[in-house]
N, C-alpha and C positions, 0 to 999 in steps of 0.2 A: 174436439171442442167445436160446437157451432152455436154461433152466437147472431140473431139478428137483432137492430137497433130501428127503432125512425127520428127519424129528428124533426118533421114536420114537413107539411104536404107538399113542397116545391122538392124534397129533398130524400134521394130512393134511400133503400135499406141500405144498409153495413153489414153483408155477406165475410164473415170470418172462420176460415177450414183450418185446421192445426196452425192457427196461428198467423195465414196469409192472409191477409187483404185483397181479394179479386174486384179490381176495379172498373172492368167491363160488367159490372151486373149494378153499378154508380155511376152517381154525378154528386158531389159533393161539393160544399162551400169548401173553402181556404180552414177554414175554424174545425170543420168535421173533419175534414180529412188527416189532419195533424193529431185529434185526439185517435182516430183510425189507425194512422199509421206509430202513435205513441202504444195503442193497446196491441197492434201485432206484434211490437219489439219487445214489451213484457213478456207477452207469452212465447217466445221465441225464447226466451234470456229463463224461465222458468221451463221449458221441455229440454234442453239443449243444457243448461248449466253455464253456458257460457253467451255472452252477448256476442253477438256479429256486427259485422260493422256498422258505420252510418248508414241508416235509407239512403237509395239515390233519389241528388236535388233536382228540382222540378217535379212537374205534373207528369204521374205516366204518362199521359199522351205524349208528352214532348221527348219521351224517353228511346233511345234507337231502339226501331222495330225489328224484330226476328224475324226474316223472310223466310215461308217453307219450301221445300224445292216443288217443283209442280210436277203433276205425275205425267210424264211425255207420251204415254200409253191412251191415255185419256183426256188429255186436253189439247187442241186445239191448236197448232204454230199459228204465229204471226206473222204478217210479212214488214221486212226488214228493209228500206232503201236506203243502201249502202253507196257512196262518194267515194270513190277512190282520187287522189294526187301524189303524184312523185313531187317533194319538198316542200310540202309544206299544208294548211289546209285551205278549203278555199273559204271565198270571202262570204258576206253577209250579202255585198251584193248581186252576186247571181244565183242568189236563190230569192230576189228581192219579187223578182213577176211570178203571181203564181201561176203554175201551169208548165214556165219555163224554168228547167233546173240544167246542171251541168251534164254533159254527154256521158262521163266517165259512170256510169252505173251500175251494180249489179243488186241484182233483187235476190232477201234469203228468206227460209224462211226459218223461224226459228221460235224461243221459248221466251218468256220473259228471265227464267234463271240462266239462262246461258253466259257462258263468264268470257274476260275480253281473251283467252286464251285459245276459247272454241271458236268465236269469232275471227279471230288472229290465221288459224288452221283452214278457214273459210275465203277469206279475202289471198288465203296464199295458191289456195286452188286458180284462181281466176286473173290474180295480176302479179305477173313474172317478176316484176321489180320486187315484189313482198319475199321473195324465195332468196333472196339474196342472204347468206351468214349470218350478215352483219345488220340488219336492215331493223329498221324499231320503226315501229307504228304506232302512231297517236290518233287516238278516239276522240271524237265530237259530237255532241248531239245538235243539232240546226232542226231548231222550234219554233212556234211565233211567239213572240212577246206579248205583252198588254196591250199595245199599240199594236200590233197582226203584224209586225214586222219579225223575219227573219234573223234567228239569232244564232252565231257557234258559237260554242261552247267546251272549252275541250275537258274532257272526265277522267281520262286515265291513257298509259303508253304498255308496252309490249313489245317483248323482240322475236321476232322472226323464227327463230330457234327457241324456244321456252327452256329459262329454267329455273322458274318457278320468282322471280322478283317482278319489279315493278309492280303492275296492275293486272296479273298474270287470273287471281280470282275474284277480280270482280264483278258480279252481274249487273246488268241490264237494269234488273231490279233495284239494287243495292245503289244504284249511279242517278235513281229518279228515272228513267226513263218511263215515258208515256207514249202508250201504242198511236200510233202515227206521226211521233218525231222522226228524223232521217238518222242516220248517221254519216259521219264526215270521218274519211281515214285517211291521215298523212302518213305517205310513208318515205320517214327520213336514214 
């Protein structure tokens, strides 16, 4: 079933493929899009026999994005400036002057999908305290705000040893990260 619709010149087509709504080929009023999302769930409830749930509330856009993993063959690493501290993370204010950040640094490079597990594997090559059993790392990203001021932020933790809790798959991605924030790693 394809079915296209106009509604009027401020307002694109109503692309509809067995029944789905693709709303990256839209921009819809409040009013379209409900009668949109009213005609997918019929034809859905007429191919199927049976209704499926409620649409999810909100606007797709607002809706959690599916990150792809990136092809590491082919794209490009980033570089990563990574904060090491034994106890704890550091503050906002020495990373307050730009230019001057703290001594403890190691530079990675790496992917935007990289999860805090590979990271975790990363920081343990490099700072002996991380190799310790028992040892759990907590993630930071330090950004500038709206005002250019330096900000931590902690995102997720990780133990030493993985096995598989905590924030063990999280990406980079998945955490907001944006290529030229730092990261900041406590490791307690």
């Amino acid at each position: 079933m394809q079915r296209t619709e106009k509604q009027g010149p401020g307002v694109s087509s109503i692309f509809e493929e067995g029944g789905r709504v693709d709303w990256s080929k839209q921009q819809l009023c409040g009013c379209a899009r409900e009668m949109a999302l009213a005609g997918a769930a019929e034809a859905q409830r007429r191919q199927g026999g049976r209704p499926l749930g409620p649409p999810p509330r909100g606007h797709p856009a607002f809706l959690r994005p599916r990150f792809e993993p990136v092809d590491r063959e082919k794209t490009c690493p980033l570089l990563l400036r990574v904060f090491t501290k034994i106890g704890g993370h550091h503050n906002d204010e020495e990373f307050a002057v730009r230019g001057k950040v703290p001594k403890d640094e190691v530079q990675i490079y790496t992917w935007k999908d990289a999860t805090l597990r590979e990271l975790t594997d990363l920081v343990k090559e490099v700072a002996p305290a991380a190799r310790r059993k028992n040892a759990k790392l907590s993630f930071a990203f330090v950004y500038p705000d709206k005002n250019g001021r330096f900000k931590v932020k902690e995102v997720g933790m990780a133990y030493s040893f993985g096995n598989g809790r905590l924030d063990d798959s999280k990406t980079l991605t998945g955490l907001h990260f944006q290529i030229g924030d730092y990261l900041d790693v406590a490791i307690l």
